[in-house]
PyMOL Python script that loads the backbone (N, CA, C, O; Angstrom):
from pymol import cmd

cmd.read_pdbstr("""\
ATOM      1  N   UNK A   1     127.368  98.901  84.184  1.00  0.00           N
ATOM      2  CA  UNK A   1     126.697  97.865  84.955  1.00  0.00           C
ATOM      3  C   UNK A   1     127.194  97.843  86.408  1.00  0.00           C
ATOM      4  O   UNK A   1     126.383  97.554  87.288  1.00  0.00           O
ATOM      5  N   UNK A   2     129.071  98.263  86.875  1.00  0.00           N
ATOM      6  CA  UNK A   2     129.004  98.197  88.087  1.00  0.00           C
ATOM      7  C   UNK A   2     129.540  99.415  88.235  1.00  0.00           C
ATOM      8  O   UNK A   2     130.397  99.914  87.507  1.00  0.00           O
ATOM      9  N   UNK A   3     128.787 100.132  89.647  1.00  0.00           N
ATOM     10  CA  UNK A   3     129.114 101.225  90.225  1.00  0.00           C
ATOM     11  C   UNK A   3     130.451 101.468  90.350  1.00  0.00           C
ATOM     12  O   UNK A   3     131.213 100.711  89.749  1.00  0.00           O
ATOM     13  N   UNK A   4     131.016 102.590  91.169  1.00  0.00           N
ATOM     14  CA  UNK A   4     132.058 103.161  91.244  1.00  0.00           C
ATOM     15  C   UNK A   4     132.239 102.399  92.843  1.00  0.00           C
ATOM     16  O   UNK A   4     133.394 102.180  93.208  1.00  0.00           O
ATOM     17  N   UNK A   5     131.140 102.026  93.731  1.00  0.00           N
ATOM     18  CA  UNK A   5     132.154 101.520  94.815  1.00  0.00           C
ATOM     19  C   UNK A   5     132.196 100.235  94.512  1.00  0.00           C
ATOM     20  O   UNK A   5     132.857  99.602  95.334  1.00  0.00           O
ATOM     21  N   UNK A   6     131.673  99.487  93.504  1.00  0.00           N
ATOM     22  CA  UNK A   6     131.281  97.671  93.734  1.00  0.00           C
ATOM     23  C   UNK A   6     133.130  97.431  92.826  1.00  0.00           C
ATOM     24  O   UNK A   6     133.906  96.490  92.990  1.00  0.00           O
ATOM     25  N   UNK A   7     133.298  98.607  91.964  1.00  0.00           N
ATOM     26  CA  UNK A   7     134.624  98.335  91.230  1.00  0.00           C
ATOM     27  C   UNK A   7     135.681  98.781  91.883  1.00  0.00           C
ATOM     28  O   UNK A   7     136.718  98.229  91.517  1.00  0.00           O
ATOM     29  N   UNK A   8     135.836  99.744  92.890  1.00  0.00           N
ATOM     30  CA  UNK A   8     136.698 100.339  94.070  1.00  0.00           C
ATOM     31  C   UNK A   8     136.867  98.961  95.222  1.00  0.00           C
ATOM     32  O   UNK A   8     137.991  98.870  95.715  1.00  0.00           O
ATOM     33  N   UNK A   9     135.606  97.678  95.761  1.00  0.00           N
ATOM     34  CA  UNK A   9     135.924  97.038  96.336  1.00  0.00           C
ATOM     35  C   UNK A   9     136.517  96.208  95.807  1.00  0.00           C
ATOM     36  O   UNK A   9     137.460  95.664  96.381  1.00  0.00           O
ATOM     37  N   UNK A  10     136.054  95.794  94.283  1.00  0.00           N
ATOM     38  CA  UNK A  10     137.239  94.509  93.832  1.00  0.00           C
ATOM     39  C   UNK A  10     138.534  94.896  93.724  1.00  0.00           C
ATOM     40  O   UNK A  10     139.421  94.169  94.171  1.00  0.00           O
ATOM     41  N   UNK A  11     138.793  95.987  93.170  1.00  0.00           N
ATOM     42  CA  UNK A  11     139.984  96.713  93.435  1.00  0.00           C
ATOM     43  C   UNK A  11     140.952  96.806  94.628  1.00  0.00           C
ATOM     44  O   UNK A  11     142.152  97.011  94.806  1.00  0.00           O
ATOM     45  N   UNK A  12     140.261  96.650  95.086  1.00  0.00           N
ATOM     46  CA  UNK A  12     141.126  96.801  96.831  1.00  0.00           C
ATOM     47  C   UNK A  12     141.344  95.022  97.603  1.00  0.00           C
ATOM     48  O   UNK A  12     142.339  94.540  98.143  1.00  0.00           O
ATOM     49  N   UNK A  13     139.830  94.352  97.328  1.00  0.00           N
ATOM     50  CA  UNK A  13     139.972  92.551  97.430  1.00  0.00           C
ATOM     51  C   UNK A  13     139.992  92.116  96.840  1.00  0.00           C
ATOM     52  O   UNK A  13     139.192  91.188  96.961  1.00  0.00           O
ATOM     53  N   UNK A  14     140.958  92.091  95.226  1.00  0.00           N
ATOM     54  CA  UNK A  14     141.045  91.354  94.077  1.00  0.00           C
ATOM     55  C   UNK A  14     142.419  90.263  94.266  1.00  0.00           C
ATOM     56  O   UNK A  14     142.781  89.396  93.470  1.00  0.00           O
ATOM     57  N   UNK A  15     143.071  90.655  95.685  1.00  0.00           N
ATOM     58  CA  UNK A  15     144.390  89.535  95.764  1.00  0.00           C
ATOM     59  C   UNK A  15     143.954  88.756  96.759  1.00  0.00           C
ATOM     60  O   UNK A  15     144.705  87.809  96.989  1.00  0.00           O
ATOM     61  N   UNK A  16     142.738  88.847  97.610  1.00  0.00           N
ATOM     62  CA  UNK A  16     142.103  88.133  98.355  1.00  0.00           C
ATOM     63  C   UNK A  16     141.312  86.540  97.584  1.00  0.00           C
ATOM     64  O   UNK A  16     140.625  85.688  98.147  1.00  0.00           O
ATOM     65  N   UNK A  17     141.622  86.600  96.574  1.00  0.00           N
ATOM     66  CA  UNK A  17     141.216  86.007  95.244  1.00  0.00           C
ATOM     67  C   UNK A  17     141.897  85.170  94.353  1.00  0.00           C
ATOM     68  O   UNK A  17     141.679  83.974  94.164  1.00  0.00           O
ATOM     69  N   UNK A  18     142.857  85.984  93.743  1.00  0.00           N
ATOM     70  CA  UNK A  18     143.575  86.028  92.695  1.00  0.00           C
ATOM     71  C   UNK A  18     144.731  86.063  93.441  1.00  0.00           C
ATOM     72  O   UNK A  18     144.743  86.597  94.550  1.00  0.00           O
ATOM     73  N   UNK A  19     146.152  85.318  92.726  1.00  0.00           N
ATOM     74  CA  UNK A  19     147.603  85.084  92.840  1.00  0.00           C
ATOM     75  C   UNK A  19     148.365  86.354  92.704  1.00  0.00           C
ATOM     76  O   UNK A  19     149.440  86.687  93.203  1.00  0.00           O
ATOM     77  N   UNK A  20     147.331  87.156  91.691  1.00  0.00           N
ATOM     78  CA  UNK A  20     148.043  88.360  90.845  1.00  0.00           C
ATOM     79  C   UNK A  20     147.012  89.480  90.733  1.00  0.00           C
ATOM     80  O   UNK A  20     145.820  89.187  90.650  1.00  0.00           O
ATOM     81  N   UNK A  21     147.289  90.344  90.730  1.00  0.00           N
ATOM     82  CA  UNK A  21     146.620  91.533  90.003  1.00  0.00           C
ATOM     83  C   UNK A  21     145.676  91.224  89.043  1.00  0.00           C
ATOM     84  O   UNK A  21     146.082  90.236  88.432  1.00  0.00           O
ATOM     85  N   UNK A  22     144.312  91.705  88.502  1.00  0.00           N
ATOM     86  CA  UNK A  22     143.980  91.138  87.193  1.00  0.00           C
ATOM     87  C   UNK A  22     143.688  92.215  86.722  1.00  0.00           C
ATOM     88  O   UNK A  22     143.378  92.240  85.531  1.00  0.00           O
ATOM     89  N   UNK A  23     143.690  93.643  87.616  1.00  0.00           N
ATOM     90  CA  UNK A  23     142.890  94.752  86.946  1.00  0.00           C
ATOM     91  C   UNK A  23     143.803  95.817  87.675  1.00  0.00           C
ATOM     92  O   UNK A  23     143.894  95.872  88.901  1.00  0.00           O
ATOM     93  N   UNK A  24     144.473  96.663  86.801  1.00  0.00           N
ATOM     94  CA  UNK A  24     144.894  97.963  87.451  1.00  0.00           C
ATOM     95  C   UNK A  24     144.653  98.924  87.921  1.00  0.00           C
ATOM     96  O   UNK A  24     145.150  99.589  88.830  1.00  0.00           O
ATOM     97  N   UNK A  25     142.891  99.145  86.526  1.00  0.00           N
ATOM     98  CA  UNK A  25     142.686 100.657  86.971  1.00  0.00           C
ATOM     99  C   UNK A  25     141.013 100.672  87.013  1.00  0.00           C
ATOM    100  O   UNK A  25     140.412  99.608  86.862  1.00  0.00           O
ATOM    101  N   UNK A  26     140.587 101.407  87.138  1.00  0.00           N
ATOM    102  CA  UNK A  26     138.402 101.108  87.259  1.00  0.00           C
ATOM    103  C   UNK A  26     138.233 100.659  85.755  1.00  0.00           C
ATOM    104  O   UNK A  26     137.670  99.566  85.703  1.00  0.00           O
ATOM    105  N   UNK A  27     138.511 101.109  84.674  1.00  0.00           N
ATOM    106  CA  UNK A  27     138.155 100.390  83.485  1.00  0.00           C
ATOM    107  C   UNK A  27     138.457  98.892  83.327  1.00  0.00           C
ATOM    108  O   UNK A  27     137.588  98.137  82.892  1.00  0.00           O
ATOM    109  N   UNK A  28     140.044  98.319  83.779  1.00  0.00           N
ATOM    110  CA  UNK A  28     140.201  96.916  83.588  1.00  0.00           C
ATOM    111  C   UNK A  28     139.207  96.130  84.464  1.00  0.00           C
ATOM    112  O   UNK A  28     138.711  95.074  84.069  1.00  0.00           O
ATOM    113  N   UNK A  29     138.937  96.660  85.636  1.00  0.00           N
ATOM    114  CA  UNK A  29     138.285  95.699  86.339  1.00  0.00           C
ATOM    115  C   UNK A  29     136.744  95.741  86.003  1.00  0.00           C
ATOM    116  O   UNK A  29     136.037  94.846  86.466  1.00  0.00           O
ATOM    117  N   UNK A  30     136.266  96.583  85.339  1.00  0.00           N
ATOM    118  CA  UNK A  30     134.614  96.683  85.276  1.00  0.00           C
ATOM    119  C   UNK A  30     135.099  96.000  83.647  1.00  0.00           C
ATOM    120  O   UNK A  30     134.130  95.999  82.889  1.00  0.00           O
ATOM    121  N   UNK A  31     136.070  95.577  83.161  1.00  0.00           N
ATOM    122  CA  UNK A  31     135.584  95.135  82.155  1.00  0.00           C
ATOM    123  C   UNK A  31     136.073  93.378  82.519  1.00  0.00           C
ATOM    124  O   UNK A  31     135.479  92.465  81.944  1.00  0.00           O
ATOM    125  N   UNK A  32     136.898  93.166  83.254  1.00  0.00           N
ATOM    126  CA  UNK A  32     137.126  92.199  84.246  1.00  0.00           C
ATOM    127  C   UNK A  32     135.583  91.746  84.885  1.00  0.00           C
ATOM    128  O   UNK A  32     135.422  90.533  84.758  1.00  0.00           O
ATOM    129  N   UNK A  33     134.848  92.183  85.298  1.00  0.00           N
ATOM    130  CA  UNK A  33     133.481  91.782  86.680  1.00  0.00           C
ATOM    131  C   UNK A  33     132.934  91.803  84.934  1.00  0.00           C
ATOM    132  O   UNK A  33     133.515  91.023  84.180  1.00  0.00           O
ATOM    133  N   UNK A  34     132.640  92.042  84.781  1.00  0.00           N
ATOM    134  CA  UNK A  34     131.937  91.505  82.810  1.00  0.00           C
ATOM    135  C   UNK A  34     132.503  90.517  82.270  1.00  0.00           C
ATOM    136  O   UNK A  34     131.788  89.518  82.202  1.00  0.00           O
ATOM    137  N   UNK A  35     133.271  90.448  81.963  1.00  0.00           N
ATOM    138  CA  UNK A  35     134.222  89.207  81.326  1.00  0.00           C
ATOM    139  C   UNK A  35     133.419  87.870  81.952  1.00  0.00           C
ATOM    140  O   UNK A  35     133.009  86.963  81.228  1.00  0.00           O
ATOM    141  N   UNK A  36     133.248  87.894  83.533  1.00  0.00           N
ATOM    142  CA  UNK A  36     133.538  87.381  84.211  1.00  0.00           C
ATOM    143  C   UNK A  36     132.358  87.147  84.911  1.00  0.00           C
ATOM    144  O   UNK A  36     132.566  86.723  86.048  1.00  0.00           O
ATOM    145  N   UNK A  37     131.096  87.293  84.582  1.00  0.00           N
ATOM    146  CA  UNK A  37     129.795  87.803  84.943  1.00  0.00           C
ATOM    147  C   UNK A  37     129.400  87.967  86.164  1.00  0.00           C
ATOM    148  O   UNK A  37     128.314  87.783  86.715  1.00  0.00           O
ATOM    149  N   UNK A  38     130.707  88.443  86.629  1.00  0.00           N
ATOM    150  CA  UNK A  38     129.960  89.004  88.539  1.00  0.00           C
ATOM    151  C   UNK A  38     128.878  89.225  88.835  1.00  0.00           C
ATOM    152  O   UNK A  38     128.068  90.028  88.371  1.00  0.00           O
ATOM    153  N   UNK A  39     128.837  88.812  89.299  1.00  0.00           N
ATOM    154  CA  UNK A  39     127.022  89.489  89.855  1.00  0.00           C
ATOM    155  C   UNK A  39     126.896  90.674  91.535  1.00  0.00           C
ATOM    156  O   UNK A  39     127.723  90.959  92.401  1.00  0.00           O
ATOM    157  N   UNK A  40     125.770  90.971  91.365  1.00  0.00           N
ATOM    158  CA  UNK A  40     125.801  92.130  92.601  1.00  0.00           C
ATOM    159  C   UNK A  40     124.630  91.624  93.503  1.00  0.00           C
ATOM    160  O   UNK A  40     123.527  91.500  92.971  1.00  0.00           O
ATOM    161  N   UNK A  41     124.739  91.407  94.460  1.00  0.00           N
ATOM    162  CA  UNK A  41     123.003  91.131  94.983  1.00  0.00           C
ATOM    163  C   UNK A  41     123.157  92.172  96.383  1.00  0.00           C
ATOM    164  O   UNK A  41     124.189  92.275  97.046  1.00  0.00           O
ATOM    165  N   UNK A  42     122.178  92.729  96.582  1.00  0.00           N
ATOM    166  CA  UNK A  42     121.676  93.751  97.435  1.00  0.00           C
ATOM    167  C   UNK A  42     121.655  93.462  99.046  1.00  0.00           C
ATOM    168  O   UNK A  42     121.897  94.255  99.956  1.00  0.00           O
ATOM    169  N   UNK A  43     121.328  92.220  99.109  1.00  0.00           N
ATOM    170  CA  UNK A  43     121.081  91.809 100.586  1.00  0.00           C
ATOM    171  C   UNK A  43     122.004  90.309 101.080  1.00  0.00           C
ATOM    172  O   UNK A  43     122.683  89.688 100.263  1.00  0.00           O
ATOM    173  N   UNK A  44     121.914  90.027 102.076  1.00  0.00           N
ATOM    174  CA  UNK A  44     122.722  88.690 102.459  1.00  0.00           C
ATOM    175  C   UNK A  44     121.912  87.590 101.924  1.00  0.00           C
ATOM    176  O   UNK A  44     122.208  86.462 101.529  1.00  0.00           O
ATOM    177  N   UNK A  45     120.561  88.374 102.042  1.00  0.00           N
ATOM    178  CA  UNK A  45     119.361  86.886 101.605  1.00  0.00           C
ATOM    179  C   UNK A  45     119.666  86.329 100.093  1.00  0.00           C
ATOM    180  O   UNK A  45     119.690  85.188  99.633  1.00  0.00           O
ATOM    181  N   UNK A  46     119.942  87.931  99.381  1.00  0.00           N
ATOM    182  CA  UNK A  46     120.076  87.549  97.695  1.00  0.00           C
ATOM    183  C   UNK A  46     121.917  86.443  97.684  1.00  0.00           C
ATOM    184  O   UNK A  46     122.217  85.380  97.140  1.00  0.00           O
ATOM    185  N   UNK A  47     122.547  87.219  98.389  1.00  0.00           N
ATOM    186  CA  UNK A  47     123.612  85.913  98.411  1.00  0.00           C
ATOM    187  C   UNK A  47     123.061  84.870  98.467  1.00  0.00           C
ATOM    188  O   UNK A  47     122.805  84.327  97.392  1.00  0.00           O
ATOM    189  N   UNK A  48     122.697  84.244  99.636  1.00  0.00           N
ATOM    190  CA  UNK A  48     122.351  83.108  99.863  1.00  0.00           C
ATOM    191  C   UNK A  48     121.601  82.291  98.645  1.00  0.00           C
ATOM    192  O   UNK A  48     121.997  81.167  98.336  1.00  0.00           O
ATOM    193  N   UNK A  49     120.790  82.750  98.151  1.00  0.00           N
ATOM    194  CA  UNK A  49     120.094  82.579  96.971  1.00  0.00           C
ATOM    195  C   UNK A  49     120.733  82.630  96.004  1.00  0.00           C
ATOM    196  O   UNK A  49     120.200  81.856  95.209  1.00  0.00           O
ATOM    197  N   UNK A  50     121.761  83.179  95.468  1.00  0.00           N
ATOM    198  CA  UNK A  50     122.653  83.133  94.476  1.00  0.00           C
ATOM    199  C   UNK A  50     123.543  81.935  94.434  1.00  0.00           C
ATOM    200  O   UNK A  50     123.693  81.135  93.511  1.00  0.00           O
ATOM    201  N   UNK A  51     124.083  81.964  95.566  1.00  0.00           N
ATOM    202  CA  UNK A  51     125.228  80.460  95.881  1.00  0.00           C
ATOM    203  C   UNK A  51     124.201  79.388  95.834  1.00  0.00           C
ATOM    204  O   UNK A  51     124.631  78.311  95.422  1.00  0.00           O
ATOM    205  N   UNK A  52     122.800  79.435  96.198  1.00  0.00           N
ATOM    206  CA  UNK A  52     121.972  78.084  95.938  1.00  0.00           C
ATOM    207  C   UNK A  52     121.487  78.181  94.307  1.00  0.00           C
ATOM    208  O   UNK A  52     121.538  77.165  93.614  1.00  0.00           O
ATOM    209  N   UNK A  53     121.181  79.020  93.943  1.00  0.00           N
ATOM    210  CA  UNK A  53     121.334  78.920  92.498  1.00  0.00           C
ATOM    211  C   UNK A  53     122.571  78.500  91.218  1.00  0.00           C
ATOM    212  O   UNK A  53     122.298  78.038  90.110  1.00  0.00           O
ATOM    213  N   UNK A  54     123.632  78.739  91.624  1.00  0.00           N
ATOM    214  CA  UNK A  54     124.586  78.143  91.291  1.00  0.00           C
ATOM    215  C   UNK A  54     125.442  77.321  91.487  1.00  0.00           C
ATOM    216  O   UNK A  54     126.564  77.111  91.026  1.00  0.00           O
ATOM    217  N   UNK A  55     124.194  76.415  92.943  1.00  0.00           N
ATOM    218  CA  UNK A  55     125.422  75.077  92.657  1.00  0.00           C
ATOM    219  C   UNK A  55     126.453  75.263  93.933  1.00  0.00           C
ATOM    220  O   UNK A  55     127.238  74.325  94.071  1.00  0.00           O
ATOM    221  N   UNK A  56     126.543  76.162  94.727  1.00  0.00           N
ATOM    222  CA  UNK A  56     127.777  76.451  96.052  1.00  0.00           C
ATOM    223  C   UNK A  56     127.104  75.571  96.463  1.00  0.00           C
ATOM    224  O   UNK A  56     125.920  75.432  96.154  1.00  0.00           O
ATOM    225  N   UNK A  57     127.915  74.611  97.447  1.00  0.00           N
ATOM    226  CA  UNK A  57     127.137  73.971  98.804  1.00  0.00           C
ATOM    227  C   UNK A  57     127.684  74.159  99.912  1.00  0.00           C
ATOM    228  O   UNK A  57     128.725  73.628 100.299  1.00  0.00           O
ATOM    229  N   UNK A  58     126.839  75.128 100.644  1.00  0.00           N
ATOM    230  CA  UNK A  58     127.266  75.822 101.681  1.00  0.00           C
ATOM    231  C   UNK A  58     126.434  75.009 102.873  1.00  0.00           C
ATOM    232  O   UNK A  58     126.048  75.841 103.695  1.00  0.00           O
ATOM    233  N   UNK A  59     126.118  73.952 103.161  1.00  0.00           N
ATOM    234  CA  UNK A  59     125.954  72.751 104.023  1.00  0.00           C
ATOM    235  C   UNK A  59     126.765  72.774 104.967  1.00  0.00           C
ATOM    236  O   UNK A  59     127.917  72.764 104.536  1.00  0.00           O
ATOM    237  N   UNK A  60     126.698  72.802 106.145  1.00  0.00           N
ATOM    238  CA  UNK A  60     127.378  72.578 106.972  1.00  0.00           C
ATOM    239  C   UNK A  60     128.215  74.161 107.312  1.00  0.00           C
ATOM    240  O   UNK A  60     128.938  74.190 108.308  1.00  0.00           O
ATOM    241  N   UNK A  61     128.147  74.793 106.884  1.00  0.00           N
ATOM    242  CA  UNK A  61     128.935  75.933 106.660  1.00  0.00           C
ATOM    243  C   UNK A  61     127.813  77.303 107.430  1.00  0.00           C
ATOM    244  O   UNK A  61     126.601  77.332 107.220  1.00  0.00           O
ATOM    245  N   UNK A  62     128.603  78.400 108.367  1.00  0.00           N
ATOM    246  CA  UNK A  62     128.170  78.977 109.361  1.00  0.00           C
ATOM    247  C   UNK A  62     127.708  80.156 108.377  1.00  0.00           C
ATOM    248  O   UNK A  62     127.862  79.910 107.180  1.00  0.00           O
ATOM    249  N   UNK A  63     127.106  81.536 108.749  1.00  0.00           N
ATOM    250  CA  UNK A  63     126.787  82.433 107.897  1.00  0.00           C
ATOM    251  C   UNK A  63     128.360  83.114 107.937  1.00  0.00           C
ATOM    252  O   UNK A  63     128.938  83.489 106.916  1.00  0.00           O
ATOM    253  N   UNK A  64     128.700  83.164 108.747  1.00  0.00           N
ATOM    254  CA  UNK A  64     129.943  84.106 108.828  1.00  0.00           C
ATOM    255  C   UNK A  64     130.819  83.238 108.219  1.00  0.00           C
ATOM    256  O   UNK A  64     131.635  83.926 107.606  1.00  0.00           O
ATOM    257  N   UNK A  65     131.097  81.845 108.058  1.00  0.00           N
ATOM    258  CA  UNK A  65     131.969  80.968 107.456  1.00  0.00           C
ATOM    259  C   UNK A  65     131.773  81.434 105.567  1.00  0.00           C
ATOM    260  O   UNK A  65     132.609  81.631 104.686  1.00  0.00           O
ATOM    261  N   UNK A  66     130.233  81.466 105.581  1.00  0.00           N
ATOM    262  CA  UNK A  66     130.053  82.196 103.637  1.00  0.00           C
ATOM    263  C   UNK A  66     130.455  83.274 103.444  1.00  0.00           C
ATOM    264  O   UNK A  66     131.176  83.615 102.507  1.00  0.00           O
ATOM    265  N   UNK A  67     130.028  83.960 104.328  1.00  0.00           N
ATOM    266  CA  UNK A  67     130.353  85.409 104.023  1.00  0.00           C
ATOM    267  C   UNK A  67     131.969  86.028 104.204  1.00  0.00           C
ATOM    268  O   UNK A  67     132.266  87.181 103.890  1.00  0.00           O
ATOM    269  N   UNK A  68     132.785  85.187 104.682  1.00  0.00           N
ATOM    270  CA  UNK A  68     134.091  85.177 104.713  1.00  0.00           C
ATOM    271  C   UNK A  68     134.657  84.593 103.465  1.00  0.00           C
ATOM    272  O   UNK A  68     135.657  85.137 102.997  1.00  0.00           O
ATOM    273  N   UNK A  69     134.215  83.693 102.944  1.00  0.00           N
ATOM    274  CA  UNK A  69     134.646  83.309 101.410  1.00  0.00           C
ATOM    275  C   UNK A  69     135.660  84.569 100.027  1.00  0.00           C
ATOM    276  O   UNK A  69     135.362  85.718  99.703  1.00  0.00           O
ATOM    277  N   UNK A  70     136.366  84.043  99.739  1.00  0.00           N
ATOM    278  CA  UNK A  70     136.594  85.752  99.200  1.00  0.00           C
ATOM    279  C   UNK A  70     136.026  85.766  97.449  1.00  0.00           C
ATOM    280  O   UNK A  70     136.340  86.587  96.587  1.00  0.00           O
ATOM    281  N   UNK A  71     135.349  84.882  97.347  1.00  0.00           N
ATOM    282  CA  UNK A  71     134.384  85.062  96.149  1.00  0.00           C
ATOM    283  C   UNK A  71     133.390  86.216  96.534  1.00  0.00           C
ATOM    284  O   UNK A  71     132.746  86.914  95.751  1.00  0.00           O
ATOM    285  N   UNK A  72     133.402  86.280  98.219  1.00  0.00           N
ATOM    286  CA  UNK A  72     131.709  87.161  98.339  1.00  0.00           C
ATOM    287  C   UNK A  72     133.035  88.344  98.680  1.00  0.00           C
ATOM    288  O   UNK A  72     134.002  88.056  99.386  1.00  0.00           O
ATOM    289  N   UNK A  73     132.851  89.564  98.084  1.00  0.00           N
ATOM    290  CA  UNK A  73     133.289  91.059  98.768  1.00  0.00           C
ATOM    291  C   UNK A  73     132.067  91.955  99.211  1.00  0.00           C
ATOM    292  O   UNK A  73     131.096  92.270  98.523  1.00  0.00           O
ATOM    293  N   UNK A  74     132.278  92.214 100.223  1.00  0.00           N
ATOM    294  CA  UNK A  74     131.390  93.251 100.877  1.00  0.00           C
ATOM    295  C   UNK A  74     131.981  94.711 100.595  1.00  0.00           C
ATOM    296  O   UNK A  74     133.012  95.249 100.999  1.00  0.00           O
ATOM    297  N   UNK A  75     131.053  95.115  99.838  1.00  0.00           N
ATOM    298  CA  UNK A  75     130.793  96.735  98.910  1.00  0.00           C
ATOM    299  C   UNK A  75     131.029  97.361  99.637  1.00  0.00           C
ATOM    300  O   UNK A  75     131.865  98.256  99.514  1.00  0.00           O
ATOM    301  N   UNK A  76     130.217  97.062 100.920  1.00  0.00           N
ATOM    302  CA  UNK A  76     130.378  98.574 102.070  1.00  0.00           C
ATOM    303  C   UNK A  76     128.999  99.641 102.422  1.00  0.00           C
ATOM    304  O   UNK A  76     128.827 100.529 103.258  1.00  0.00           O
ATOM    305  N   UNK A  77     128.199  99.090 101.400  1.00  0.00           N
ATOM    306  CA  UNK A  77     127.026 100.184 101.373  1.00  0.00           C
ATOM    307  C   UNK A  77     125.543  98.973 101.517  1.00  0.00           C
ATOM    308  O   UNK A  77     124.431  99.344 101.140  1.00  0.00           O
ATOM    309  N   UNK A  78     125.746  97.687 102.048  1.00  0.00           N
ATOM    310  CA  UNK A  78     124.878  96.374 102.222  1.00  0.00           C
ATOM    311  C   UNK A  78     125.022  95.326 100.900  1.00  0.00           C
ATOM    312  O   UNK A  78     124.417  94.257 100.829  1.00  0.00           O
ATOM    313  N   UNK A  79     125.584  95.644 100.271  1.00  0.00           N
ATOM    314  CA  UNK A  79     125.626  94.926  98.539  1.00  0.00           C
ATOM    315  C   UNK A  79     127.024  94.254  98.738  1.00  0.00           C
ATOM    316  O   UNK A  79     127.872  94.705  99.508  1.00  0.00           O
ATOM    317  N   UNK A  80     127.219  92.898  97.809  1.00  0.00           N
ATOM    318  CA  UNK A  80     127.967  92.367  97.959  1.00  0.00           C
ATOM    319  C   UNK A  80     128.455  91.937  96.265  1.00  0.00           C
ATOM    320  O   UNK A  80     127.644  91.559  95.419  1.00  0.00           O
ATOM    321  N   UNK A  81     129.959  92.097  96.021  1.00  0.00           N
ATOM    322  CA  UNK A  81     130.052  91.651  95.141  1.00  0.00           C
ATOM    323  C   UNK A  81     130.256  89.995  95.033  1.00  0.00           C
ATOM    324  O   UNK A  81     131.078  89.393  95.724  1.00  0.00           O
ATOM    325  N   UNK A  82     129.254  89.262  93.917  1.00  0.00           N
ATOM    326  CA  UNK A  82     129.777  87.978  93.796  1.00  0.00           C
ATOM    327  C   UNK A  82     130.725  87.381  92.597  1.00  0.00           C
ATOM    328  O   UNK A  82     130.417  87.341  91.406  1.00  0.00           O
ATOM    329  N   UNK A  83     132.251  86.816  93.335  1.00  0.00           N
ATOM    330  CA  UNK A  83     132.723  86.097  91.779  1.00  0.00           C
ATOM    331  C   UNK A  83     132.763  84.678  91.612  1.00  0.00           C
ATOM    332  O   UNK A  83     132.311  83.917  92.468  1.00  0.00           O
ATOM    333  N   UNK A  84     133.288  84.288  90.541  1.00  0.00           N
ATOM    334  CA  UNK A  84     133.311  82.958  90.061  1.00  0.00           C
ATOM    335  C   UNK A  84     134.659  82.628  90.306  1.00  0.00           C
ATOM    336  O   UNK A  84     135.285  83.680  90.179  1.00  0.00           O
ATOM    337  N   UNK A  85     135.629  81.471  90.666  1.00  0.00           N
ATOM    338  CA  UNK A  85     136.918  81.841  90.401  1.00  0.00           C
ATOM    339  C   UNK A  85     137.042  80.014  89.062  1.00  0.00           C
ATOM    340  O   UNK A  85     138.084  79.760  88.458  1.00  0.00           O
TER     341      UNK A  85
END
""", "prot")
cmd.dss("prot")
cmd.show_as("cartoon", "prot")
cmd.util.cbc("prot")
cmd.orient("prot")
C-alpha cells in the first residue's frame, strides 16, 4: 500500500513526530503507516480536504503554518504523507 519513498520519508521524519523511534527498518514502518491508517493524498488540495474531513481545524492557520505540521510529511515527489498522532 505504501511506496518505497512515502516509507523512506517517514523513516527519515518519524522523530519529527514521535519521542522515539517507532520503526527501524521499511517493513516496521509500512506495517506501522497500516497499523496506523496513514493516508497518502497526491496534491496540497487532497490535504486540505483530508484535515477537513477529519475534523483538523485549521481556521485561522496560514497554508505554510499546515503544511509545517509534522503529521503532514512531504514525500518529495508532490504527495504527502498523512498521520494521526
Amino acid at each position: 500500500m505504501y511506496d518505497d519513498k512515502v516509507i523512506e520519508a517517514f523513516l527519515e521524519h518519524q522523530l519529527d513526530l514521535y519521542p522515539e523511534t517507532v520503526a527501524e527498518s521499511p517493513e516496521e514502518a509500512e506495517d506501522f503507516l497500516e497499523d496506523t491508517m496513514a493516508a497518502v493524498a497526491d496534491t496540497r488540495r487532497e490535504v486540505m480536504e483530508y484535515l477537513d474531513e477529519v475534523g483538523v481545524d485549521t481556521e485561522g492557520l496560514s497554508e505554510e503554518e499546515i503544511f509545517a505540521m509534522p503529521e503532514i510529511i512531504e514525500v518529495g515527489d508532490g504527495r504527502y504523507l498523512l498521520l494521526e498522532v
